[in-house]
N, CA, C and O atoms as CSV, one atom per row, in Angstrom:
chain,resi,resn,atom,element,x,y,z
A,1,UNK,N,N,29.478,65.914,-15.556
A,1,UNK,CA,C,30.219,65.729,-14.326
A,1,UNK,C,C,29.795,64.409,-13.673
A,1,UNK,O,O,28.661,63.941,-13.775
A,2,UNK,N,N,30.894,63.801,-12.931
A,2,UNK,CA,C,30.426,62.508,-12.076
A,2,UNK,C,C,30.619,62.400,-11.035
A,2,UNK,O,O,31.724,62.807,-10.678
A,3,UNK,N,N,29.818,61.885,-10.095
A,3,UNK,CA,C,29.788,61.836,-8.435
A,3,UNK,C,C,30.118,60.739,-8.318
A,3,UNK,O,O,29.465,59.852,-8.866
A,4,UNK,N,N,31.737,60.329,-7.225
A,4,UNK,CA,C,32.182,59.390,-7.067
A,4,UNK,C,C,31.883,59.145,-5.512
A,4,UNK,O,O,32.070,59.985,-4.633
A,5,UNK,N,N,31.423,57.947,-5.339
A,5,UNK,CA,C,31.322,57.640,-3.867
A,5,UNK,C,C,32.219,56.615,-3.130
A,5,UNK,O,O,32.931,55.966,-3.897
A,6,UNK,N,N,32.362,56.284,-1.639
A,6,UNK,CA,C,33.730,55.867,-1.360
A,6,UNK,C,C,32.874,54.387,-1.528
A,6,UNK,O,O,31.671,54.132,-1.574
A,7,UNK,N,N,34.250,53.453,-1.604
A,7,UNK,CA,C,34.034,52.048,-1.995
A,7,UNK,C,C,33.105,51.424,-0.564
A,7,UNK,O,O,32.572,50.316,-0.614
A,8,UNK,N,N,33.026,52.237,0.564
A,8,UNK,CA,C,32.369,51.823,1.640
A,8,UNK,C,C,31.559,51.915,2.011
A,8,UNK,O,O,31.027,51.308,2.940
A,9,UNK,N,N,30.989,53.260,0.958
A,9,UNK,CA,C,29.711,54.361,1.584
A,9,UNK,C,C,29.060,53.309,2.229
A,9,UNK,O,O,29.259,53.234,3.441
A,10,UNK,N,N,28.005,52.106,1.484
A,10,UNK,CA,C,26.712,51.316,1.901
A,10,UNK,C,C,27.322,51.013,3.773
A,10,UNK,O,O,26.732,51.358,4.797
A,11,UNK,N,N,28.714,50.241,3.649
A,11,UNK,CA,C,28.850,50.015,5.326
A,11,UNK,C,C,28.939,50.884,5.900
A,11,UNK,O,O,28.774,50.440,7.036
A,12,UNK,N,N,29.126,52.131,6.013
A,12,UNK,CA,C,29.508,53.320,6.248
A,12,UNK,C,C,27.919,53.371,7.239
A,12,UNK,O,O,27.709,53.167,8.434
A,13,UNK,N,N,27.032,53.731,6.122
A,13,UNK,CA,C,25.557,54.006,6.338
A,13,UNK,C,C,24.890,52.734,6.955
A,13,UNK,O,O,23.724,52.889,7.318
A,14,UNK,N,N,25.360,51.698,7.100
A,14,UNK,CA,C,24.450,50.597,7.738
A,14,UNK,C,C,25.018,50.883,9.201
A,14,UNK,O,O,24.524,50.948,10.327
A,15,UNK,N,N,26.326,51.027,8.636
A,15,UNK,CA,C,26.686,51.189,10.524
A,15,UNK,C,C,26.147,52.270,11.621
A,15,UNK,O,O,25.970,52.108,12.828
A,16,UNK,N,N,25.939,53.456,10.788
A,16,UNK,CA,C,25.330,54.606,11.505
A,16,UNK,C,C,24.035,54.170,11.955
A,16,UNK,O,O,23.710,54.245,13.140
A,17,UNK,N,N,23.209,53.672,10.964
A,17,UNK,CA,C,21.735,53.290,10.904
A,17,UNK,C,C,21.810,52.190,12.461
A,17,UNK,O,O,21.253,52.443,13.529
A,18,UNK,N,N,22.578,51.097,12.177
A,18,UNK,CA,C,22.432,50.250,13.428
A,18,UNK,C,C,22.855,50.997,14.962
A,18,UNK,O,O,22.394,50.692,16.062
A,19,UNK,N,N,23.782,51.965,14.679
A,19,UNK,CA,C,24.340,52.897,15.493
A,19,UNK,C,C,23.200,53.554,16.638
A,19,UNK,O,O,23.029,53.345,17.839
A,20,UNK,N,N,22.470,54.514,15.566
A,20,UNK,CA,C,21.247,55.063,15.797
A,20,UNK,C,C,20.509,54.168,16.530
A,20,UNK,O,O,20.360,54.185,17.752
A,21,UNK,N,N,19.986,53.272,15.628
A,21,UNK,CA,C,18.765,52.549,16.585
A,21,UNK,C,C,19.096,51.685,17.801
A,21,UNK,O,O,18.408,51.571,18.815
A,22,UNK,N,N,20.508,50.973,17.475
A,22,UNK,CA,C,20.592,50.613,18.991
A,22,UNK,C,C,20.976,51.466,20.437
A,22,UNK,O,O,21.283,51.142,21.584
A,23,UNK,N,N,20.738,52.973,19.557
A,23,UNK,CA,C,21.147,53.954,21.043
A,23,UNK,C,C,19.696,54.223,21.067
A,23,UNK,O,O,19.366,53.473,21.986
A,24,UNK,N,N,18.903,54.639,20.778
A,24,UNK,CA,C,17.058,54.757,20.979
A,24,UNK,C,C,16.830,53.535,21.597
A,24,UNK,O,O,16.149,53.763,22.596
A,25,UNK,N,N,17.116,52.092,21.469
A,25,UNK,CA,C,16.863,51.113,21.964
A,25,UNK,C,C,17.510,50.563,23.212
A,25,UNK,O,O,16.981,49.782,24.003
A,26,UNK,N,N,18.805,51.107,23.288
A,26,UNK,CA,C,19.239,51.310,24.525
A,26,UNK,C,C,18.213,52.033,25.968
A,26,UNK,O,O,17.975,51.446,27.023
A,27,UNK,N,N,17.804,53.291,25.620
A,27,UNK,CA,C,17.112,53.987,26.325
A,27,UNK,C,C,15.582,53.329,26.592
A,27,UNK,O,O,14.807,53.639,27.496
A,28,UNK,N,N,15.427,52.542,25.757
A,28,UNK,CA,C,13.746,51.786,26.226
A,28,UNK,C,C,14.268,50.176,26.539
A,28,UNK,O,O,13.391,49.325,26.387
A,29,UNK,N,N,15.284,49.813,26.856
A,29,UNK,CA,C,15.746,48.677,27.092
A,29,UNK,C,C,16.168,48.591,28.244
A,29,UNK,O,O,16.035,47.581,28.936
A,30,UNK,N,N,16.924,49.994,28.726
A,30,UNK,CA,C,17.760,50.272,30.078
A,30,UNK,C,C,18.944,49.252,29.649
A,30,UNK,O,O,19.014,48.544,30.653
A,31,UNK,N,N,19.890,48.778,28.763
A,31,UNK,CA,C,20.725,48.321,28.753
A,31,UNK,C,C,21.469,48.960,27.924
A,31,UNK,O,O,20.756,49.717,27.265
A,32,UNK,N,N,22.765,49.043,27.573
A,32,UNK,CA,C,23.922,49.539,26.975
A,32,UNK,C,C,23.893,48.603,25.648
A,32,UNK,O,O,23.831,47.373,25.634
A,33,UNK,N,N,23.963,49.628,24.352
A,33,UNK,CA,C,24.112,48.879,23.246
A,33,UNK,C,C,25.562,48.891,22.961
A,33,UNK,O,O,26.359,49.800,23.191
A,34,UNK,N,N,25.792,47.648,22.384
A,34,UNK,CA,C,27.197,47.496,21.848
A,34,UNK,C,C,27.546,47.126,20.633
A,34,UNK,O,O,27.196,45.973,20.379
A,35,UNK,N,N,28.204,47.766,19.639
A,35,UNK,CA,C,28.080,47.032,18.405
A,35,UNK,C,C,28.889,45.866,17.788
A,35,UNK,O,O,30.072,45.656,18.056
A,36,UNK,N,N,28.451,45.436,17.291
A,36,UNK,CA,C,29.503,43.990,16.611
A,36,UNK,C,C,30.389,44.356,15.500
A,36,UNK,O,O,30.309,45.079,14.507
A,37,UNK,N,N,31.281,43.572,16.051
A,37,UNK,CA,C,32.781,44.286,14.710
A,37,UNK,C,C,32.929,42.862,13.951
A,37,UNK,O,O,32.536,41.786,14.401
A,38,UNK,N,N,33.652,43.097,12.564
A,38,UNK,CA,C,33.674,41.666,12.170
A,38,UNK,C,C,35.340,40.894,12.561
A,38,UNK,O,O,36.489,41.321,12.675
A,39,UNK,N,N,34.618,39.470,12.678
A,39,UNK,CA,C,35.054,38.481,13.307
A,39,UNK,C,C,34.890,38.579,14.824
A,39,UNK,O,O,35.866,38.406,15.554
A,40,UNK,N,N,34.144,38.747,15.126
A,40,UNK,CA,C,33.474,39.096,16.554
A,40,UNK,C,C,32.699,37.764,16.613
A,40,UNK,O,O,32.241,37.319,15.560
A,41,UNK,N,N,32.474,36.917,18.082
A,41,UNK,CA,C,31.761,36.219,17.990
A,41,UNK,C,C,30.649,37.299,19.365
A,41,UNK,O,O,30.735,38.162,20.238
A,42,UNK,N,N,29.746,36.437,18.683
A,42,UNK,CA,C,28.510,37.292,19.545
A,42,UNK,C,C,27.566,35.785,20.130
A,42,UNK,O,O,27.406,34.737,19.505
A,43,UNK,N,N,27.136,36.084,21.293
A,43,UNK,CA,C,26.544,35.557,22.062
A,43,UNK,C,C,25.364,36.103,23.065
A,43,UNK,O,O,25.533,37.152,23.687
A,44,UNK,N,N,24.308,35.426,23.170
A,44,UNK,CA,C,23.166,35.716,24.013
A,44,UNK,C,C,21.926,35.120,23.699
A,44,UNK,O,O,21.712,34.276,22.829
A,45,UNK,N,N,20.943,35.755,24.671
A,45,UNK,CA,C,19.522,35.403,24.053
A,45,UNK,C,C,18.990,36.243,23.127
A,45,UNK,O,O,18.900,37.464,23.259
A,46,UNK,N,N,18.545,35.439,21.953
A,46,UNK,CA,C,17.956,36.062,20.867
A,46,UNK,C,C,16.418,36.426,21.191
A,46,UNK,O,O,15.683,35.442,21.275
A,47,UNK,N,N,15.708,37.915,21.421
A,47,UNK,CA,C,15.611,38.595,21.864
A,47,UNK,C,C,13.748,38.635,20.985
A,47,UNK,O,O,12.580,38.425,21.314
A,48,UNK,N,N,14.544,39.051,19.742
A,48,UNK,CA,C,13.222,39.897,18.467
A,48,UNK,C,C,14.176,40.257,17.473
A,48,UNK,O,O,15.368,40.312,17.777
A,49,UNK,N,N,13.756,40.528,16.235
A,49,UNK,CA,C,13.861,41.117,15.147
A,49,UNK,C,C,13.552,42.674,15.170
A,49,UNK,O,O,12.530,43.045,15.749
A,50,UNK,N,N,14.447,43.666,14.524
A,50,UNK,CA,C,14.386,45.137,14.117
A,50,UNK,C,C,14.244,44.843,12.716
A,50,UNK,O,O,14.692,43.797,12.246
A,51,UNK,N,N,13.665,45.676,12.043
A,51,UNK,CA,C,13.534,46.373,10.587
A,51,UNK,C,C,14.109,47.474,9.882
A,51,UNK,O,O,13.314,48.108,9.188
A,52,UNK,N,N,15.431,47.897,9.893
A,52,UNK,CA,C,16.307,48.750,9.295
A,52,UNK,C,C,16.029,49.000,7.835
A,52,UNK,O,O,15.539,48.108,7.141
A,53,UNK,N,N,16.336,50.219,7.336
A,53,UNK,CA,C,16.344,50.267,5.415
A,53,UNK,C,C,17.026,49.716,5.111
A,53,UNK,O,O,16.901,49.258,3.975
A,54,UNK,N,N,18.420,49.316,6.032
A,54,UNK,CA,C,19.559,48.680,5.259
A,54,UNK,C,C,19.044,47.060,5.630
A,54,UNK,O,O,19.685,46.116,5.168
A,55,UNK,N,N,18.237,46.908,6.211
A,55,UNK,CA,C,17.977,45.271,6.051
A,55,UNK,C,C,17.187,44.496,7.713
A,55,UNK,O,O,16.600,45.313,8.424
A,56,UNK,N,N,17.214,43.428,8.069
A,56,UNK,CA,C,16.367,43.089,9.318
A,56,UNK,C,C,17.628,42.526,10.116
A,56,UNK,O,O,18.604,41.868,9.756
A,57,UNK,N,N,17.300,42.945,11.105
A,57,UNK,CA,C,18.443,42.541,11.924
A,57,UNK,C,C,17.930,41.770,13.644
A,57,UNK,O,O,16.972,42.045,14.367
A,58,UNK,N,N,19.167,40.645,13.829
A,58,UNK,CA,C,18.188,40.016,15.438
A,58,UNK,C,C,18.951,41.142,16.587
A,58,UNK,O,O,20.003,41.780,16.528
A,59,UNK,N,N,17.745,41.021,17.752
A,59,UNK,CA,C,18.406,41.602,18.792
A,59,UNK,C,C,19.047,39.969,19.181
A,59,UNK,O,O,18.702,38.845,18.818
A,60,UNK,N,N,20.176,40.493,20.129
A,60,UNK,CA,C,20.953,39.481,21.204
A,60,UNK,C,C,21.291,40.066,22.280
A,60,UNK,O,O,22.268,40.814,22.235
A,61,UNK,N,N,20.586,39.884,23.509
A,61,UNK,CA,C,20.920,40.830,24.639
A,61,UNK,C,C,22.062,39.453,25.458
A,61,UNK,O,O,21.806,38.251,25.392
A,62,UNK,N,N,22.876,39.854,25.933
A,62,UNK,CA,C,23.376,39.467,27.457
A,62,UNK,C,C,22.952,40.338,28.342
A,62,UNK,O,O,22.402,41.390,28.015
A,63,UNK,N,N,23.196,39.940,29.692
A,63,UNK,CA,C,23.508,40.276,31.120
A,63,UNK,C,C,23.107,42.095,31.045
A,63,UNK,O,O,22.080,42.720,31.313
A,64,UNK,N,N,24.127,42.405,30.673
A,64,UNK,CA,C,24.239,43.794,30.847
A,64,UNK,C,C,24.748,44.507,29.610
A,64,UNK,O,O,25.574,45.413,29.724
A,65,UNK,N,N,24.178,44.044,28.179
A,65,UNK,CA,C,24.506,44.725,27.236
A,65,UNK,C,C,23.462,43.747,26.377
A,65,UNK,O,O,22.881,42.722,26.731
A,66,UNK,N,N,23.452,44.471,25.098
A,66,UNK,CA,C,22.376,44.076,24.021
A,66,UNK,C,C,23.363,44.365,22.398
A,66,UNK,O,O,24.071,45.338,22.139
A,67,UNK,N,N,23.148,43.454,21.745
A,67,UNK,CA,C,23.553,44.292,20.353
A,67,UNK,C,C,23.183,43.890,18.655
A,67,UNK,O,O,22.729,42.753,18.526
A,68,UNK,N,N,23.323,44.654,17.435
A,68,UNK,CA,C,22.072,43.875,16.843
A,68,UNK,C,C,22.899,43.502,15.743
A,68,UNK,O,O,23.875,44.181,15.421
A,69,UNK,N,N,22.532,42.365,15.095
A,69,UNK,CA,C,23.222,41.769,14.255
A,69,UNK,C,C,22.884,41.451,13.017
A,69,UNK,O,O,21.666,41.496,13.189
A,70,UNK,N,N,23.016,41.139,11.805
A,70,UNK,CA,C,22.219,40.754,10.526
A,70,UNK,C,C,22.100,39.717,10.279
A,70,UNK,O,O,22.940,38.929,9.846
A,71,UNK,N,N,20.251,39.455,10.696
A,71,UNK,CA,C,19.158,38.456,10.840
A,71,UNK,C,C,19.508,37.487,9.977
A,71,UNK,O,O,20.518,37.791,9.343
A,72,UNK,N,N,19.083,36.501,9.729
A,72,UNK,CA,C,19.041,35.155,8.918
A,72,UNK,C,C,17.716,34.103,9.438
A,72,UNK,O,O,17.479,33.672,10.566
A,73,UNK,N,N,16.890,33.867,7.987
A,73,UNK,CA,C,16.084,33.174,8.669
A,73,UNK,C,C,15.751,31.848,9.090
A,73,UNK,O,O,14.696,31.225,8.972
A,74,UNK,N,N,17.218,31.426,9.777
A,74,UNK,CA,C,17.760,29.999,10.080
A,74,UNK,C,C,17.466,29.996,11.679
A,74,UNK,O,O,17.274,29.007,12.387
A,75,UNK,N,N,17.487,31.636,12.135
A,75,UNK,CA,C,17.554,32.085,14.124
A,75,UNK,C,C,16.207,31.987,13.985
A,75,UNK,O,O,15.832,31.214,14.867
A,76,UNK,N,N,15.351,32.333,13.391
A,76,UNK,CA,C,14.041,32.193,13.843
A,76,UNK,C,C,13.441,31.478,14.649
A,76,UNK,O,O,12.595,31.820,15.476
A,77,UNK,N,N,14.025,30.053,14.352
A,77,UNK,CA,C,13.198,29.147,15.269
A,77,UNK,C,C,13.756,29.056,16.898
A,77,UNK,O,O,13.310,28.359,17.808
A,78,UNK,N,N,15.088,30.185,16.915
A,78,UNK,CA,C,15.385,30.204,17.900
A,78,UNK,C,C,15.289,31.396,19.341
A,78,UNK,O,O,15.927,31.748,20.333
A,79,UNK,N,N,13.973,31.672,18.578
A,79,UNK,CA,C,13.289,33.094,19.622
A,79,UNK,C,C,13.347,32.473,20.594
A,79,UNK,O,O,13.134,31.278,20.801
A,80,UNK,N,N,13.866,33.886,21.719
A,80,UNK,CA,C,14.010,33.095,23.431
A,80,UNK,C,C,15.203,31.867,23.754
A,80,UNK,O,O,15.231,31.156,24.759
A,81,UNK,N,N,15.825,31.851,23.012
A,81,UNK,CA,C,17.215,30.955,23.343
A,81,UNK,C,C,18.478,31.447,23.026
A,81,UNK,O,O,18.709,32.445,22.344
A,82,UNK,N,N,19.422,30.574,23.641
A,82,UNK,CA,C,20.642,31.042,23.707
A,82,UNK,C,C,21.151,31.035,22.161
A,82,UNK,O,O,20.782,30.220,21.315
A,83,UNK,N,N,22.014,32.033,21.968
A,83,UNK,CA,C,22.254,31.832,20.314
A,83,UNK,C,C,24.348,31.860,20.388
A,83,UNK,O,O,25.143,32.126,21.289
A,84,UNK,N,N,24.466,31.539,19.289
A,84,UNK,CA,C,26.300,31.725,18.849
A,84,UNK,C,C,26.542,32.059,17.547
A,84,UNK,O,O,26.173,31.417,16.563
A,85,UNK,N,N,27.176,33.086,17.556
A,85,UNK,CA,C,27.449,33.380,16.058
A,85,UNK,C,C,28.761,34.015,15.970
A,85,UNK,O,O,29.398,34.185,17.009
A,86,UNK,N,N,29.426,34.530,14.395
A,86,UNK,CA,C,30.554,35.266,14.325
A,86,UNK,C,C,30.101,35.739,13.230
A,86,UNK,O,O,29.631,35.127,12.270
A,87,UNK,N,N,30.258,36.922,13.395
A,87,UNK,CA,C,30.095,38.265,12.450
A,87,UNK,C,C,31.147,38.387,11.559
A,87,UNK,O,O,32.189,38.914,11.949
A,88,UNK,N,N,31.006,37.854,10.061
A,88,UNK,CA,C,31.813,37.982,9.380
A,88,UNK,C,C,30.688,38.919,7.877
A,88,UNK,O,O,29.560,38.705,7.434
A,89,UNK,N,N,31.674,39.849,7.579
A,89,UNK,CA,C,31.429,40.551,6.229
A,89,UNK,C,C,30.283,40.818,6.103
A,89,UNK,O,O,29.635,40.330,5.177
A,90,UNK,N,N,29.661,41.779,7.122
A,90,UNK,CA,C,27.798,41.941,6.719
A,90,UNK,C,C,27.219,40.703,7.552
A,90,UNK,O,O,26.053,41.049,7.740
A,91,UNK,N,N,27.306,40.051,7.866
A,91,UNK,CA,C,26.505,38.744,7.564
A,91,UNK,C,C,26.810,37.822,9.527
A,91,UNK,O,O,27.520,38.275,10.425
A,92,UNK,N,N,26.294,37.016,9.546
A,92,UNK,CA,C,26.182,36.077,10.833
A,92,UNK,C,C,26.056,34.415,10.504
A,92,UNK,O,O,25.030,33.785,10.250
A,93,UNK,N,N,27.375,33.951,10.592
A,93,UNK,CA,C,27.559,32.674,10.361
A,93,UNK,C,C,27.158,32.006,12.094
A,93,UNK,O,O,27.902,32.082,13.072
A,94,UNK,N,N,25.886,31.424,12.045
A,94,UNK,CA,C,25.089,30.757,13.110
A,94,UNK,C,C,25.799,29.937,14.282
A,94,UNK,O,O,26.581,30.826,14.620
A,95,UNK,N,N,25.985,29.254,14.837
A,95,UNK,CA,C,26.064,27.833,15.230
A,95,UNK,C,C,25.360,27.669,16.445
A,95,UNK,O,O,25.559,27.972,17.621
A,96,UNK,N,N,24.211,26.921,15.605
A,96,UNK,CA,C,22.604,26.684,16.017
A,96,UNK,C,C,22.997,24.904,16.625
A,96,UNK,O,O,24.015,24.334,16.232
A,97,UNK,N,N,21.870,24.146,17.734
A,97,UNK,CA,C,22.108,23.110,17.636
A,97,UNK,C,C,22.588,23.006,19.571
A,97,UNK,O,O,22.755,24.003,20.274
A,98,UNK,N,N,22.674,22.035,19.894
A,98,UNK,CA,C,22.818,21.495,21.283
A,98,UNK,C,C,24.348,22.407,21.814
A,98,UNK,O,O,25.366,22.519,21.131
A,99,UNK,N,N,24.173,22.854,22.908
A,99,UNK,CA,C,25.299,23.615,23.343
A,99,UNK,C,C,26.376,22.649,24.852
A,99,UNK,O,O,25.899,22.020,25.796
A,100,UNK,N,N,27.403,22.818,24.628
A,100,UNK,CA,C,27.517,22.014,25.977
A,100,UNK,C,C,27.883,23.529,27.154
A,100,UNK,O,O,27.907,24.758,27.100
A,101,UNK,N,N,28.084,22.554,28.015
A,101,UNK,CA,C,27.846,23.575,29.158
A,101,UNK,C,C,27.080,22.849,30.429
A,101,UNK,O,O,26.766,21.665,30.305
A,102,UNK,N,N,26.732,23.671,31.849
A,102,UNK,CA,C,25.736,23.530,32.625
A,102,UNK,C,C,24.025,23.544,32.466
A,102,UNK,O,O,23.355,22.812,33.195
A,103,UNK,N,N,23.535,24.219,31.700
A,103,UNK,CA,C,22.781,24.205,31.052
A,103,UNK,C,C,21.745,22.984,30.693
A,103,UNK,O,O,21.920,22.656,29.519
A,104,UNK,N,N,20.742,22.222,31.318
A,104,UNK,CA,C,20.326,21.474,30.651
A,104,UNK,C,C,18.431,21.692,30.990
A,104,UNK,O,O,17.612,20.991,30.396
């Protein structure tokens, strides 16, 4: 006999997993977790790193919400700063580098 699984299961289970921990992390954060959908651009201060089975992921809090995304070790050097990204397919295409704005 053979056990067929759906073509999604793995996202299926990463999503619950990030699900989970950003609601436990909600409650020791006092902020509202929100999750990232793809083609989402996400924005904030990059925060810390989590350790998931399904892989390491950065926090990015704004204002009044937080949410966690899949790490790359290109953000690193950008602990404590403003970050930009878009959530495409698993993954976080960066855009690291001088921002314009008020900000200086």
């Amino acid at each position: 006999s053979r056990v067929f699984y759906r073509r999604n299961l793995l996202a299926i289970l990463r999503e619950r997993e990030v699900a989970g921990v950003g609601s436990d992390m909600a409650l020791s954060k006092g902020l509202p977790f929100r999750a990232a959908t793809d083609g989402e651009s996400v924005s904030g201060k990059f925060t810390g790193t989590v350790h998931l089975s399904s892989g390491k992921f950065a926090v990015v809090e704004k204002s009044h919400e937080f949410t966690l995304v899949p790490w790359r070790p290109i953000i690193d050097r950008q602990l404590g700063r403003e970050v930009m990204g878009i959530v495409q397919g698993g993954s976080v295409s960066w855009q690291l580098g001088r921002q314009r704005g008020l900000e200086r």
